[in-house]
C-alpha positions as CSV (number, residue, x, y, z in Angstrom):
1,X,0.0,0.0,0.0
2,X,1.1,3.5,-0.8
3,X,-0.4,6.6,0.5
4,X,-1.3,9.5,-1.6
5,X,2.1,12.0,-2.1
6,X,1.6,15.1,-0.4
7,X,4.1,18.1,-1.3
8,X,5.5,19.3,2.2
9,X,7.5,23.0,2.0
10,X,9.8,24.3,4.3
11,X,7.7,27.1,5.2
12,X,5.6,24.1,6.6
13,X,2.8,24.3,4.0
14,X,1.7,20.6,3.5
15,X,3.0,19.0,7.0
16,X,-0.2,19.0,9.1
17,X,-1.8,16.9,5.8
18,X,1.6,14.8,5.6
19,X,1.1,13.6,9.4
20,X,-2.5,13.2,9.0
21,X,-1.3,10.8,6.2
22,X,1.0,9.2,8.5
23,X,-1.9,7.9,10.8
24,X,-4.2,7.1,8.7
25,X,-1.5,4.4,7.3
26,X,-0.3,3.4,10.8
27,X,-4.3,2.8,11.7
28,X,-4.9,1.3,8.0
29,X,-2.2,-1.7,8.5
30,X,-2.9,-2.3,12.3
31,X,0.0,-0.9,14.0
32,X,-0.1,-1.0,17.7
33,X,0.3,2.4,19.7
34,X,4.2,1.8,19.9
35,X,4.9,1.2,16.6
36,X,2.4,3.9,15.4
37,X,4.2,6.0,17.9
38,X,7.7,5.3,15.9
39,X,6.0,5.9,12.8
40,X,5.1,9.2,13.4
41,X,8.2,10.3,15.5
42,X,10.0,9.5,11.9
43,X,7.3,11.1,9.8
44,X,8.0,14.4,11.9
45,X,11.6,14.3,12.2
46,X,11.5,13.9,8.1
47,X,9.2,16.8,8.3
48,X,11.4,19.0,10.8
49,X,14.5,18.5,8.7
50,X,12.6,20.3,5.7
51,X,11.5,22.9,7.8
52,X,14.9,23.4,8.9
53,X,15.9,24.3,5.2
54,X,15.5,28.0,4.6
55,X,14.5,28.9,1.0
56,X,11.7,28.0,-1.6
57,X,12.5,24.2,-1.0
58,X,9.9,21.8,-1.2
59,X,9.7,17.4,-1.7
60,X,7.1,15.3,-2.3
61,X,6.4,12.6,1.1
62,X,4.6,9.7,1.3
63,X,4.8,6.2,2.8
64,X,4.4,2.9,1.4
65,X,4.5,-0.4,3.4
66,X,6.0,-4.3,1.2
67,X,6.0,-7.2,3.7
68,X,6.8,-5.8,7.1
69,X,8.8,-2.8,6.0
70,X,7.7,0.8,6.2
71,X,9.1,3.4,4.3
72,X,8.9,7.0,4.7
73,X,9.5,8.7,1.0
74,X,10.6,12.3,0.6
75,X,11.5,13.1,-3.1
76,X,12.6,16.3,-4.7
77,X,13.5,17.8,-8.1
78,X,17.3,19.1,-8.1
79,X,16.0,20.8,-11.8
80,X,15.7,24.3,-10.7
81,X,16.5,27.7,-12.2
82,X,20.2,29.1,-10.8
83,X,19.0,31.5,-8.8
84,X,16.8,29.5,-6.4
85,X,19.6,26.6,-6.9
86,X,22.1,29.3,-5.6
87,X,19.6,29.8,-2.8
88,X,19.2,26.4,-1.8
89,X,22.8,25.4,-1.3
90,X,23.8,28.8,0.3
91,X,22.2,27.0,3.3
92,X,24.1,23.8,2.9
93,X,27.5,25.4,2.1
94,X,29.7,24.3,4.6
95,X,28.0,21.9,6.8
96,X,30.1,23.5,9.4
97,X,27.2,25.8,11.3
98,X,24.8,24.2,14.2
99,X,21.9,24.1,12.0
100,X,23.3,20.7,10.4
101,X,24.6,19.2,13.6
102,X,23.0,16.0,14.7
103,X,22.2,13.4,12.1
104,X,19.0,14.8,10.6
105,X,21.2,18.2,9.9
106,X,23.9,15.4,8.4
107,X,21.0,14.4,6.2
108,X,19.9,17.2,5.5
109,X,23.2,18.8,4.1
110,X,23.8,14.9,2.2
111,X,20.2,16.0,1.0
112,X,20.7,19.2,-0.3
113,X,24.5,18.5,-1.6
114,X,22.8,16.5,-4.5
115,X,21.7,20.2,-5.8
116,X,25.6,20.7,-5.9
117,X,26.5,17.4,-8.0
118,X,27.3,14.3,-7.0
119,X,31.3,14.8,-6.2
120,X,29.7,17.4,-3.4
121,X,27.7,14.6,-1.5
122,X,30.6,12.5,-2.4
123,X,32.5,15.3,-0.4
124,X,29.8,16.0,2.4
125,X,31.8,16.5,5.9
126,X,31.3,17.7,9.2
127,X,33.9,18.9,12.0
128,X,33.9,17.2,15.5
129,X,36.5,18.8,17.9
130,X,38.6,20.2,15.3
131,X,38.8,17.1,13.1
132,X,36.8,15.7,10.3
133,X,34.8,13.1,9.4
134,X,33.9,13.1,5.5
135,X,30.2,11.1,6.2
136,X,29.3,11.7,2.4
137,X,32.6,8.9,1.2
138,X,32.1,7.1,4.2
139,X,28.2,6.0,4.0
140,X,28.7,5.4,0.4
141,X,26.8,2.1,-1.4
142,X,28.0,0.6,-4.4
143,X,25.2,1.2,-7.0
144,X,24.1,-1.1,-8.8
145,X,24.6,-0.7,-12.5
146,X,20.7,-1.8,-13.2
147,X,19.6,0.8,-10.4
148,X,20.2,3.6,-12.7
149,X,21.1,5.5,-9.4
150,X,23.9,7.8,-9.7
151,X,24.7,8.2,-5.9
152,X,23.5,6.2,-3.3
153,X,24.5,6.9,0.5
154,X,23.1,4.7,3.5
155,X,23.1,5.2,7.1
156,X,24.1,1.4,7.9
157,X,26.8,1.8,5.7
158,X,27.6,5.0,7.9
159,X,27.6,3.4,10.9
160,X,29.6,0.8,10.3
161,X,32.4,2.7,8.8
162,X,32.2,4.8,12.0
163,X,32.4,1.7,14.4
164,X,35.7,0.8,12.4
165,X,37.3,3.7,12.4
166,X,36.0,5.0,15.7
167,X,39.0,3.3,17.9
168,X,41.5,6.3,18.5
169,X,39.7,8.7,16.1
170,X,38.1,11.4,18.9
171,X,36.5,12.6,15.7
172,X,34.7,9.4,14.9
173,X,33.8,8.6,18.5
174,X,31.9,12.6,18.8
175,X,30.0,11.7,15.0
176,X,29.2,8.0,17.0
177,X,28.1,9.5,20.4
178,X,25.8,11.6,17.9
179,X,24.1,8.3,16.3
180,X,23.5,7.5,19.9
181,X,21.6,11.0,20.6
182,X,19.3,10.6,17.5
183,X,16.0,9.6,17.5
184,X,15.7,8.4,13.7
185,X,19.5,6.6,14.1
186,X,17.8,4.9,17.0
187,X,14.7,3.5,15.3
188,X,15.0,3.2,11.6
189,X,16.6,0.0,10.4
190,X,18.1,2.5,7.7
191,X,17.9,5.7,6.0
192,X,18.6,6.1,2.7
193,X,19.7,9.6,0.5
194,X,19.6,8.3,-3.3
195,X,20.3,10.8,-6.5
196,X,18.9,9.4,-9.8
197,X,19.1,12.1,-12.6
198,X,17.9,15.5,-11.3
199,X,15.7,13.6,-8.7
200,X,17.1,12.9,-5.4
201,X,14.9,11.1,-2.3
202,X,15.5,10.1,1.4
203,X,13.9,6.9,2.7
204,X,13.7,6.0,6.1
205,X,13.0,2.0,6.3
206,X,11.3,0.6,9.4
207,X,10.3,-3.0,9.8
208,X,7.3,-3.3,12.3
């Protein structure tokens, strides 16, 4: 089952409708108040990191449920004039300010890098105590030729790099001990940032 796609701006136009979504698919396939509880903490963080991005942005969201797995969709078209283009990554230029701190502002630069080009979310970084972990290489998937995908980056992928390298690396142990503060790196199974052509989407997988 997939739920209608609502489009969600960061001036919070569409959100109220996009959570009202959310429920109505929790209550549709069942879930139990904890689960539908998880759901919609993920829903809103999703929603929270597109408020946080100053700017004309907006995504298409929805959720869609295969087997077990839940996914929370949010898809948006990099194919913009240059001026609004200019607009959107002046937010996202250095991933450096305490807007994109914590994973979801991790996500949400990865997100918005993919207006760059892929060598920029290839690039993505963020300073911990002076050092830096470059979180764009280091969550990196190999695509799969048939995919078509151009880029994709997964938070499993992340994590694991981090446990490896986190032994004697104060920078890797401060981007770990921020995994352990989040609310989506504690309950998603994964999250996804995918760039296919000018289209690039996040998807949060959870298996209820």
């Amino acid at each position: 089952m997939q739920t209608d796609k609502i489009m969600v701006y960061s001036n919070g136009t569409g959100m109220e409708a996009a959570l009202k979504e959310a429920e109505h698919f929790a209550r549709y396939h069942d879930l139990d108040h904890k689960s539908t509880l998880r759901l919609r903490l993920l829903a809103e963080e999703t929603l929270g990191m597109v408020k946080a991005i100053t700017g004309a942005f907006n995504a298409k969201f929805w959720l869609e449920k295969e087997g077990e797995e839940c996914r929370i969709h949010l898809e948006a078209d990099t194919y913009m004039d240059d001026e609004k283009k200019q607009e959107l990554i002046a937010v996202s230029s250095s991933g450096k300010n305490e807007a994109n701190k914590g994973f979801m502002g991790m996500i949400k630069n990865l997100f918005l890098s993919a207006y760059k080009g892929l060598s920029e979310a290839n690039e993505s970084q963020l300073d911990f105590g002076g050092s830096t972990v470059m979180f764009g290489t280091l969550g990196m998937r190999e695509v799969d030729a048939m995919s078509n995908l151009n880029f994709e980056w997964s938070y499993m992928q992340y994590r694991e790099g981090l446990e490896e390298n986190r032994q004697g690396d104060s920078a890797a142990e401060e981007a770990w001990d921020e995994l352990e503060k989040s609310i989506v790196a504690n309950i998603a199974d994964d999250v996804r940032v995918s760039v296919k052509g000018d289209i690039v989407q996040l998807v949060i997988t959870k298996t209820f």
